[in-house]
PDBQT receptor file of N, H, CA, C and O in Angstrom, charges set to zero:
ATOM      1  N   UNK A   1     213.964  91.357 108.310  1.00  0.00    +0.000 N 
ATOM      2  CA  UNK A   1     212.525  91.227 108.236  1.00  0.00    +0.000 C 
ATOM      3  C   UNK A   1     212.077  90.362 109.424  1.00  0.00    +0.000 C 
ATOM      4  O   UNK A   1     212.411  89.177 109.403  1.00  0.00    +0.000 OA
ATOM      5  N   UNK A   2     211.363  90.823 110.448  1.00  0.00    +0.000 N 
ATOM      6  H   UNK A   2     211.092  91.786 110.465  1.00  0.00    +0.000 HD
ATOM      7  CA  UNK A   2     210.643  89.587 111.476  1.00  0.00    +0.000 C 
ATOM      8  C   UNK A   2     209.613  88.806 110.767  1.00  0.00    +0.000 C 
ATOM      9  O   UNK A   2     208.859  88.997 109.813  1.00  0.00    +0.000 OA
ATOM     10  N   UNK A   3     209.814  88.050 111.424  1.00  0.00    +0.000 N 
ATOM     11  H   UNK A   3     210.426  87.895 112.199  1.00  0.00    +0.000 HD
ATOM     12  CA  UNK A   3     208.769  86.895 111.752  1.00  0.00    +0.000 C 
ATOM     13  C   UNK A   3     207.027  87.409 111.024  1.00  0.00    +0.000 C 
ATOM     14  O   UNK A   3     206.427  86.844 110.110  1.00  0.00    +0.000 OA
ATOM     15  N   UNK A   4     206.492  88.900 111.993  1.00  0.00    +0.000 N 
ATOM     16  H   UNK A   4     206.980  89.359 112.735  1.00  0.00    +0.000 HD
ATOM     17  CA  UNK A   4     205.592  89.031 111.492  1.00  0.00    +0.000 C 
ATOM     18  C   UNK A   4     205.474  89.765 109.774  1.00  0.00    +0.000 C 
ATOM     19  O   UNK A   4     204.433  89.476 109.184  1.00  0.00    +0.000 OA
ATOM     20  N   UNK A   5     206.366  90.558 109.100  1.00  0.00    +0.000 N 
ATOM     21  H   UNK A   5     207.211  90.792 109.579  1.00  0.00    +0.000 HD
ATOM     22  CA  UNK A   5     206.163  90.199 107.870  1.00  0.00    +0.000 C 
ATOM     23  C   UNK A   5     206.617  89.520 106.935  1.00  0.00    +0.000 C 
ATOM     24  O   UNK A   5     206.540  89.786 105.736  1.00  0.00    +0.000 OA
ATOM     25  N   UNK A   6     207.240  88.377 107.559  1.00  0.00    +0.000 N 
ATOM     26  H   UNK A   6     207.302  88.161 108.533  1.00  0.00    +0.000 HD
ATOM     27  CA  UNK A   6     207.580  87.120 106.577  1.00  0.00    +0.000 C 
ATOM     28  C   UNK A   6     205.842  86.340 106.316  1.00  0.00    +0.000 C 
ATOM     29  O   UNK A   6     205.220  85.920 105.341  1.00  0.00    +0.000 OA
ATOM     30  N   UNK A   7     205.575  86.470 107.853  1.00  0.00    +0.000 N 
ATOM     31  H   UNK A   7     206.080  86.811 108.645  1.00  0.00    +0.000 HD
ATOM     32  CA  UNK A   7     204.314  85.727 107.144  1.00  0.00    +0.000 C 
ATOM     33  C   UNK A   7     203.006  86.737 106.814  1.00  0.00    +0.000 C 
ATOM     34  O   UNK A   7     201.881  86.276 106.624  1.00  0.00    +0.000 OA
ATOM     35  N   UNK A   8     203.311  88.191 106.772  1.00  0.00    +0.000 N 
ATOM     36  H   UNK A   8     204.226  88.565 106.927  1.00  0.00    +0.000 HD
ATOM     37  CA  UNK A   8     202.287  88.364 105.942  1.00  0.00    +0.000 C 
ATOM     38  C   UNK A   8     202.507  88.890 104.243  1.00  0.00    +0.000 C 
ATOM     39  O   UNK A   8     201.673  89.241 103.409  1.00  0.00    +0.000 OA
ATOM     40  N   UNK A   9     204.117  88.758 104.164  1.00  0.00    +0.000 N 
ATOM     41  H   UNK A   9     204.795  88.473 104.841  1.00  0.00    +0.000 HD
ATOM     42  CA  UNK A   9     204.344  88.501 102.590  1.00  0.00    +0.000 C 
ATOM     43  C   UNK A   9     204.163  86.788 102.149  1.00  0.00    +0.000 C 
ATOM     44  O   UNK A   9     204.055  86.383 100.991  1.00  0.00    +0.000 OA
ATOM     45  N   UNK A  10     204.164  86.110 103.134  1.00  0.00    +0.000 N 
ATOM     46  H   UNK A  10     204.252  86.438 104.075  1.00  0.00    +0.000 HD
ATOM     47  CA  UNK A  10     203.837  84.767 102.879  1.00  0.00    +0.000 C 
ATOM     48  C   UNK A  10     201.992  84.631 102.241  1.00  0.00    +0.000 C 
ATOM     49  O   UNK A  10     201.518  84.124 101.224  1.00  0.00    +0.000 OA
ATOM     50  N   UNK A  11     201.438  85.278 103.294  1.00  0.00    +0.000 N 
ATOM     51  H   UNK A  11     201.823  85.689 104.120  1.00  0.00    +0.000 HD
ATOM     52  CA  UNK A  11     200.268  85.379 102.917  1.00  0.00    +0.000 C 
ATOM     53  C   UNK A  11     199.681  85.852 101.854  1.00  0.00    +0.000 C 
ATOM     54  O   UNK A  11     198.908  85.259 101.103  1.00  0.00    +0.000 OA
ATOM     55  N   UNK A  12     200.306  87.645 101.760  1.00  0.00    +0.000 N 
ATOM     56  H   UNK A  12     200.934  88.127 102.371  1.00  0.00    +0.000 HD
ATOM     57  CA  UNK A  12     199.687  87.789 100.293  1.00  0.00    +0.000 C 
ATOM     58  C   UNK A  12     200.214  87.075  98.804  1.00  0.00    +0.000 C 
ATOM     59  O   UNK A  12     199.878  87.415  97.670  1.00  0.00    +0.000 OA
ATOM     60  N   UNK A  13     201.125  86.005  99.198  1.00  0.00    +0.000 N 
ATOM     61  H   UNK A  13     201.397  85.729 100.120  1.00  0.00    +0.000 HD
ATOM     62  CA  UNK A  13     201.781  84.872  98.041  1.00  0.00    +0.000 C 
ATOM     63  C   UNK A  13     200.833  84.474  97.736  1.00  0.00    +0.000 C 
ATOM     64  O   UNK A  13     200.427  84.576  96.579  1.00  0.00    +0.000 OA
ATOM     65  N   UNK A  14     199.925  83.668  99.049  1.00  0.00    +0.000 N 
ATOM     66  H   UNK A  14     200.255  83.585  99.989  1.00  0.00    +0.000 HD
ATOM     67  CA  UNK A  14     198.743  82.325  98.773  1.00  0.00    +0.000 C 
ATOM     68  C   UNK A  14     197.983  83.459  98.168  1.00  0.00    +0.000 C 
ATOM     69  O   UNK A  14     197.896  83.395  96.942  1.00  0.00    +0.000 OA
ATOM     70  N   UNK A  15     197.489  84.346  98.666  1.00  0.00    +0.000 N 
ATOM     71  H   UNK A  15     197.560  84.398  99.662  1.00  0.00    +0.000 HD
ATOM     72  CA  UNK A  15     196.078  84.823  97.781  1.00  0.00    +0.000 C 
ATOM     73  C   UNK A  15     196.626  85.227  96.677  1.00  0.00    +0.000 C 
ATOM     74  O   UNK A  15     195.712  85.646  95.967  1.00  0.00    +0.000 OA
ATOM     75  N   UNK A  16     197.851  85.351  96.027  1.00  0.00    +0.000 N 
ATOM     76  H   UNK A  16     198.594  85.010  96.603  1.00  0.00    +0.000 HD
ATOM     77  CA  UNK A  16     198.178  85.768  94.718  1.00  0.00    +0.000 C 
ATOM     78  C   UNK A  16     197.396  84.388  94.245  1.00  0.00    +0.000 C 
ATOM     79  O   UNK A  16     196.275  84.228  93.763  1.00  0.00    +0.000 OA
ATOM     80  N   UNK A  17     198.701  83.240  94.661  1.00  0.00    +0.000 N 
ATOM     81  H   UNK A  17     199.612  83.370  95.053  1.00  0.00    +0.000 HD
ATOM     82  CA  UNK A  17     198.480  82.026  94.018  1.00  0.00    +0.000 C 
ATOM     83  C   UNK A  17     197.131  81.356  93.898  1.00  0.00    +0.000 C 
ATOM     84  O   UNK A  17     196.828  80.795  92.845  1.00  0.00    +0.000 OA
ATOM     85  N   UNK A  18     196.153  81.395  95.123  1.00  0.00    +0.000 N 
ATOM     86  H   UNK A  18     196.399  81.850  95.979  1.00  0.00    +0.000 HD
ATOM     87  CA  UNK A  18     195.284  81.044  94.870  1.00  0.00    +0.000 C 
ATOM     88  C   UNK A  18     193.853  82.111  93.757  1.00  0.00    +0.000 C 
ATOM     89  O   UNK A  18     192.701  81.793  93.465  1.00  0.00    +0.000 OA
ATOM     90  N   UNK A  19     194.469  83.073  93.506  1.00  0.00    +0.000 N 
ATOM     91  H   UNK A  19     195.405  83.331  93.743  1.00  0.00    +0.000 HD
ATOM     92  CA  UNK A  19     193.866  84.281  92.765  1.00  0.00    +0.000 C 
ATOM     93  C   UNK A  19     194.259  83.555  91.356  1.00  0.00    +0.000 C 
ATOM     94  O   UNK A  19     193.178  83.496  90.770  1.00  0.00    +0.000 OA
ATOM     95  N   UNK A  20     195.176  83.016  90.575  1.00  0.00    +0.000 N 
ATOM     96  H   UNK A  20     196.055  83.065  91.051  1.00  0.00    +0.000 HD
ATOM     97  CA  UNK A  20     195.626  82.570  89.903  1.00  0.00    +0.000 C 
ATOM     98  C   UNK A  20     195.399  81.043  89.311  1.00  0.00    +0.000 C 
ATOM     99  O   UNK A  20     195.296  80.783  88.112  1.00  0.00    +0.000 OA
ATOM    100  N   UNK A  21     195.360  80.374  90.066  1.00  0.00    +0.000 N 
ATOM    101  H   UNK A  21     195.444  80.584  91.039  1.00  0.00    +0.000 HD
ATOM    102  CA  UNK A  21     194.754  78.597  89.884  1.00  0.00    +0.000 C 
ATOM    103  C   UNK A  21     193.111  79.153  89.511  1.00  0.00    +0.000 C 
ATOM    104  O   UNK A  21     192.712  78.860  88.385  1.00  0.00    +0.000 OA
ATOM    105  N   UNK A  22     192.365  79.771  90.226  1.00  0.00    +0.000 N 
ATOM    106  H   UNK A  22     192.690  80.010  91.141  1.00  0.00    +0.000 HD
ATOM    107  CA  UNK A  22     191.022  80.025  90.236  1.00  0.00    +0.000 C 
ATOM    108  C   UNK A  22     191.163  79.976  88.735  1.00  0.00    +0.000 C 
ATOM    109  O   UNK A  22     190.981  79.010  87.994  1.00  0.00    +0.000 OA
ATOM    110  N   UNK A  23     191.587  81.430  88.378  1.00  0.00    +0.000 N 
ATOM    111  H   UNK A  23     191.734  82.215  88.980  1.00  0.00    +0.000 HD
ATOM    112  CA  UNK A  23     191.429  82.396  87.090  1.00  0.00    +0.000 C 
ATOM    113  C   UNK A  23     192.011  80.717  85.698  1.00  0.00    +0.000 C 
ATOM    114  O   UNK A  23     191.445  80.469  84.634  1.00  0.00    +0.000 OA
ATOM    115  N   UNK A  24     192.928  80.134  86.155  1.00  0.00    +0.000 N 
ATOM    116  H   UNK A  24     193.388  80.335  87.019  1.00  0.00    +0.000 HD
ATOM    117  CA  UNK A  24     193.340  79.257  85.063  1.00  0.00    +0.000 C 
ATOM    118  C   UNK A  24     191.998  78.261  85.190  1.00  0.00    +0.000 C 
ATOM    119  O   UNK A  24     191.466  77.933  84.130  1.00  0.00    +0.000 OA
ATOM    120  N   UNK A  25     191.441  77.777  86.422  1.00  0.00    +0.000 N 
ATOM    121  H   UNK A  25     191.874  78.043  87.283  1.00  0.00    +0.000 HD
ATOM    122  CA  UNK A  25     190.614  77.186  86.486  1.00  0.00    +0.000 C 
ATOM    123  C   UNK A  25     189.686  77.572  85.400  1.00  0.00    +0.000 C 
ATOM    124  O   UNK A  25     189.630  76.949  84.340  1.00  0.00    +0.000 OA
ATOM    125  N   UNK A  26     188.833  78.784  85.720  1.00  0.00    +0.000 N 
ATOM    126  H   UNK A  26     188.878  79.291  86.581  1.00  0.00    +0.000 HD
ATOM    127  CA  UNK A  26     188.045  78.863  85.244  1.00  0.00    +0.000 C 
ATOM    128  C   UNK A  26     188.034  79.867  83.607  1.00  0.00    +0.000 C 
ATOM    129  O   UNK A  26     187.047  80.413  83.115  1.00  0.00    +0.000 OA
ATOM    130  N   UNK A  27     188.980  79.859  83.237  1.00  0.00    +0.000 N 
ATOM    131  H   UNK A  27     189.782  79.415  83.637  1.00  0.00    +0.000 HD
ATOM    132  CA  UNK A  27     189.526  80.625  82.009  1.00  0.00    +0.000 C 
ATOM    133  C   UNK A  27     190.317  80.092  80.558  1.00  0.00    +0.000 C 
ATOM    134  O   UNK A  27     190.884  79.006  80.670  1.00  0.00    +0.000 OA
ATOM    135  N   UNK A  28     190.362  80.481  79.787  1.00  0.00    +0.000 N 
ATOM    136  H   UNK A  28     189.901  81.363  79.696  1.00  0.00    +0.000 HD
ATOM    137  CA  UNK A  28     190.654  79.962  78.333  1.00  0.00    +0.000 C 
ATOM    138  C   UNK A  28     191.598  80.507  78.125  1.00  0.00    +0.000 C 
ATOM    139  O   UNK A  28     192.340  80.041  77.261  1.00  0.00    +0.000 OA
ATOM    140  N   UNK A  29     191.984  81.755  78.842  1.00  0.00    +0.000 N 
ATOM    141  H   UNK A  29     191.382  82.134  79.544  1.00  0.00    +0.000 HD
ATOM    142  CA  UNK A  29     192.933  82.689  78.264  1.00  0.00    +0.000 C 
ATOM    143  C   UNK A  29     194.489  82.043  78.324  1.00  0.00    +0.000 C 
ATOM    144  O   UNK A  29     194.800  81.577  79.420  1.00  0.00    +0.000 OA
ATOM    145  N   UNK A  30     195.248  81.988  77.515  1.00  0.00    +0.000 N 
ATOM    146  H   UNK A  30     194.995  82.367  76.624  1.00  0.00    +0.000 HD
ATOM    147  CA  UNK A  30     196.235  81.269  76.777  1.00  0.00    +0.000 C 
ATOM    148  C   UNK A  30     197.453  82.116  77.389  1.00  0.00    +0.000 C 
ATOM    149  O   UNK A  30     198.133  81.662  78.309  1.00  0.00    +0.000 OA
ATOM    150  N   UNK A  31     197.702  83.482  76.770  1.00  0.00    +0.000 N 
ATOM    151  H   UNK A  31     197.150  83.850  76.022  1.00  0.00    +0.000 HD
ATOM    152  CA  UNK A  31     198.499  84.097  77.246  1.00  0.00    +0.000 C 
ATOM    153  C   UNK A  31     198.835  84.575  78.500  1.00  0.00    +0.000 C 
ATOM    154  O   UNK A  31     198.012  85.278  79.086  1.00  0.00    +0.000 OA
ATOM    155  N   UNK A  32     200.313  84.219  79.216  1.00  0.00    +0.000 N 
ATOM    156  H   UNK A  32     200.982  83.647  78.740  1.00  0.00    +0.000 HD
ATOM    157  CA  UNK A  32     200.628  84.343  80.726  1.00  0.00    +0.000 C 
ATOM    158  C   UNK A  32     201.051  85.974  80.460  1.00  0.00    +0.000 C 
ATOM    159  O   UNK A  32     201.722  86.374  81.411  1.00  0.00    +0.000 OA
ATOM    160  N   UNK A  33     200.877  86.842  79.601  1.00  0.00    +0.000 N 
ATOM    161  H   UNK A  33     200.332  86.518  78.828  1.00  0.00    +0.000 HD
ATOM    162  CA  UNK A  33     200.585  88.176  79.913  1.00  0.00    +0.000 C 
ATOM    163  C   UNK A  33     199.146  88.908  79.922  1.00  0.00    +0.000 C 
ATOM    164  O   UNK A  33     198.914  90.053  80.310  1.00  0.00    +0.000 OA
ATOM    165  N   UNK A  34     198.286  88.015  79.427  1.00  0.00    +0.000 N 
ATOM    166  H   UNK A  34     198.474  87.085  79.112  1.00  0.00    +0.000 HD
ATOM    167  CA  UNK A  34     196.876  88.570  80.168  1.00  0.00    +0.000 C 
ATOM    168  C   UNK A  34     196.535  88.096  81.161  1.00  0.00    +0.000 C 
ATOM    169  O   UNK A  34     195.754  88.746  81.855  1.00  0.00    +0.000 OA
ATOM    170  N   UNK A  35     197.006  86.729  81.632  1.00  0.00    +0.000 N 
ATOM    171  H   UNK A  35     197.640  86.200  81.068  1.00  0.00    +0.000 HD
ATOM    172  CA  UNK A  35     196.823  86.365  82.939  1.00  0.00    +0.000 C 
ATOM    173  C   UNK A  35     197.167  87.133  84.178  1.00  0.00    +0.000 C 
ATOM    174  O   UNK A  35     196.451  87.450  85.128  1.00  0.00    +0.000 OA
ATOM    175  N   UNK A  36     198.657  87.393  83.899  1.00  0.00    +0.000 N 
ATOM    176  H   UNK A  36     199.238  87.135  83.127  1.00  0.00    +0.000 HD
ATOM    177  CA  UNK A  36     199.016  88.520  85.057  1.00  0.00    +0.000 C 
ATOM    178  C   UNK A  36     198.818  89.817  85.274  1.00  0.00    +0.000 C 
ATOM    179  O   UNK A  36     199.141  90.489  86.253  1.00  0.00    +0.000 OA
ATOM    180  N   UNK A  37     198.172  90.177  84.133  1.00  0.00    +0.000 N 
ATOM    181  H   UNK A  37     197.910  89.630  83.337  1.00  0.00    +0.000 HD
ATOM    182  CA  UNK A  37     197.600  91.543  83.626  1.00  0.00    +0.000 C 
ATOM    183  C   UNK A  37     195.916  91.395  84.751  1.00  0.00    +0.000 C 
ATOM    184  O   UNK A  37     195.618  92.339  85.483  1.00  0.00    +0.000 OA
ATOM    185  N   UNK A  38     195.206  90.380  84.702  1.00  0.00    +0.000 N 
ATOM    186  H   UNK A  38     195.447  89.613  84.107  1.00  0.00    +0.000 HD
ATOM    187  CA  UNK A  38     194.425  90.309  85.177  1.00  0.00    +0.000 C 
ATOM    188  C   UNK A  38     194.194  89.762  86.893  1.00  0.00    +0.000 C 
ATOM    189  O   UNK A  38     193.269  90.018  87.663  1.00  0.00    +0.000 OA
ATOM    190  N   UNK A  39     195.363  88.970  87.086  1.00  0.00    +0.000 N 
ATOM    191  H   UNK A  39     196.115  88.762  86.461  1.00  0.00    +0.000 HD
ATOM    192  CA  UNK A  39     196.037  88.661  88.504  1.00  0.00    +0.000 C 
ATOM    193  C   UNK A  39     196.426  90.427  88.900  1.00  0.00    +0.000 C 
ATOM    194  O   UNK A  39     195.547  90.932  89.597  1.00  0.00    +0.000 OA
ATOM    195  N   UNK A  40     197.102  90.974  88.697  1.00  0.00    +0.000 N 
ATOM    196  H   UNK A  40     197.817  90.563  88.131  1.00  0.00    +0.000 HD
ATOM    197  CA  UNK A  40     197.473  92.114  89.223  1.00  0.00    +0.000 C 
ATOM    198  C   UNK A  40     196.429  93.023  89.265  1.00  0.00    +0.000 C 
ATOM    199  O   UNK A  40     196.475  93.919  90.108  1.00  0.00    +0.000 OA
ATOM    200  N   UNK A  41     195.317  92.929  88.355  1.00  0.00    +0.000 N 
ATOM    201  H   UNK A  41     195.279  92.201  87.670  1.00  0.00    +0.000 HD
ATOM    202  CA  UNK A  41     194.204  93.987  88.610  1.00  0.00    +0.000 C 
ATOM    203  C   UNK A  41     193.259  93.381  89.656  1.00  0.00    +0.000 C 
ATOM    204  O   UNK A  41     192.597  94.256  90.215  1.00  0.00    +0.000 OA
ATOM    205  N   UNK A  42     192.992  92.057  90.107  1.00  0.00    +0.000 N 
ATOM    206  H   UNK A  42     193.530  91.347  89.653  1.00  0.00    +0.000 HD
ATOM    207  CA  UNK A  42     192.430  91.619  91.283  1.00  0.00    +0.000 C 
ATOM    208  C   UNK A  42     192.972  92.139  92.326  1.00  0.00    +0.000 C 
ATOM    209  O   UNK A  42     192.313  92.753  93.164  1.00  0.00    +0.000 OA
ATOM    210  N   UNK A  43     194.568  91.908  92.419  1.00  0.00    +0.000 N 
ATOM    211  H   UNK A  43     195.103  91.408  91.738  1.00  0.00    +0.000 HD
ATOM    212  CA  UNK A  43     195.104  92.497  93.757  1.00  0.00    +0.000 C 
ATOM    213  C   UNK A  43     194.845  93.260  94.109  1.00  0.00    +0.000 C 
ATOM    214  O   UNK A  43     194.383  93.438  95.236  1.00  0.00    +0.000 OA
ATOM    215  N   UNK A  44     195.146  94.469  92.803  1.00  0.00    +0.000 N 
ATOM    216  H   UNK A  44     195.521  94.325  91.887  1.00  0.00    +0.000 HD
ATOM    217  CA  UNK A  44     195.206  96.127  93.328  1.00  0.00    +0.000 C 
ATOM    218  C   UNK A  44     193.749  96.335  93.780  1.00  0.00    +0.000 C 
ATOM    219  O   UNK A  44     193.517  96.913  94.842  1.00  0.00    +0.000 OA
ATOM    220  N   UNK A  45     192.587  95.788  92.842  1.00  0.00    +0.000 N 
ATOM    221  H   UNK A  45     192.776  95.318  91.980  1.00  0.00    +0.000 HD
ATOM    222  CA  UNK A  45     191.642  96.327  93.546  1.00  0.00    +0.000 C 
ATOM    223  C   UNK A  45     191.473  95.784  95.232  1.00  0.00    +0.000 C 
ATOM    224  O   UNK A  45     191.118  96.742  95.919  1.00  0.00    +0.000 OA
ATOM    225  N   UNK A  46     191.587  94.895  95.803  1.00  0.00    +0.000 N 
ATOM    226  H   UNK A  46     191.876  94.117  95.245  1.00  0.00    +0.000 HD
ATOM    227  CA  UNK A  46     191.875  94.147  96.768  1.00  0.00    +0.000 C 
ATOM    228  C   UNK A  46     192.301  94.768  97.710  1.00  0.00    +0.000 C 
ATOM    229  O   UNK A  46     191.659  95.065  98.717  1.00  0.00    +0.000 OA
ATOM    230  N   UNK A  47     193.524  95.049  97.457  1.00  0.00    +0.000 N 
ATOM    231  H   UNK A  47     194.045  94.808  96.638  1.00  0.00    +0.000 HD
ATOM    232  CA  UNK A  47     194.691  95.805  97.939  1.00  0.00    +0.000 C 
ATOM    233  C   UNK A  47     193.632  97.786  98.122  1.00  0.00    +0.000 C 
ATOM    234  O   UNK A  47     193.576  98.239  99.265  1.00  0.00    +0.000 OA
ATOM    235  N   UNK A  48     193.081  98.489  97.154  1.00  0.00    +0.000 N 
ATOM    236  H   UNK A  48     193.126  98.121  96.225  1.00  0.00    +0.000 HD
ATOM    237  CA  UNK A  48     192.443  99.527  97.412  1.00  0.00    +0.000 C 
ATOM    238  C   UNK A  48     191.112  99.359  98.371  1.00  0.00    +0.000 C 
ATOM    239  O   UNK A  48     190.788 100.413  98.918  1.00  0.00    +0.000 OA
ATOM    240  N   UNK A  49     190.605  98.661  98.553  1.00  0.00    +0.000 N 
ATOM    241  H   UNK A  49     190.868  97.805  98.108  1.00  0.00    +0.000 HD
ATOM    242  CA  UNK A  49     189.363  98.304  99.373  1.00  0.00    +0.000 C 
ATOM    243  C   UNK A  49     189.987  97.715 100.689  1.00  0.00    +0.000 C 
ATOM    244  O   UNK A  49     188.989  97.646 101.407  1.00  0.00    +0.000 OA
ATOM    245  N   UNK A  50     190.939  97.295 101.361  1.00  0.00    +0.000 N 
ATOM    246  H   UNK A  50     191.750  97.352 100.779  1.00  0.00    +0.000 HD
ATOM    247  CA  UNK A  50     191.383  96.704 102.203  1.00  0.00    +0.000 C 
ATOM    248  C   UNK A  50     191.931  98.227 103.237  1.00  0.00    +0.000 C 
ATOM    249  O   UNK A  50     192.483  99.105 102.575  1.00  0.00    +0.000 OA
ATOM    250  N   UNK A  51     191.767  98.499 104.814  1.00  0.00    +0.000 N 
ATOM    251  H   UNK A  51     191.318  97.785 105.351  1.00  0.00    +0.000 HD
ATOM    252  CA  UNK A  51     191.622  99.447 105.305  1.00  0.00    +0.000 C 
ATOM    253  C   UNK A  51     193.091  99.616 106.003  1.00  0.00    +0.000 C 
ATOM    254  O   UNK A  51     193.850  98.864 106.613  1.00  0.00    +0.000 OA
ATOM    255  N   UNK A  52     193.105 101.073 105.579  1.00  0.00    +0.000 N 
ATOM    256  H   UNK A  52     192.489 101.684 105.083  1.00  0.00    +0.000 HD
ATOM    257  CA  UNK A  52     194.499 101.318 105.904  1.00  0.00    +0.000 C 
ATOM    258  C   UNK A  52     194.964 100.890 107.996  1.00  0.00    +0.000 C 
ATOM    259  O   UNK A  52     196.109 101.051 108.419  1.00  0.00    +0.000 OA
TER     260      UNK A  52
């Protein structure tokens, strides 16, 4: 793997992680399977709007 996608799997880490602190921030939800249920549906949409 070079250099350049170490750091852009590095990158999409932080916006996981920071996608995640937000959501606990601002959320009640208890269970770490609706959390990631809802972390992974941010991405993908993310991930579909982002240009090939």
């Amino acid at each position: 793997m070079s250099n350049e996608e170490k750091i852009e799997v590095a990158e999409k880490r932080i916006i996981e992680l920071k996608t995640l602190i937000n959501h606990w921030k601002t959320s009640n939800i208890s269970s770490r399977k609706s959390t990631a249920d809802l972390v992974e549906a941010i991405l993908s949409d993310r991930q579909q709007r982002r240009p090939a």
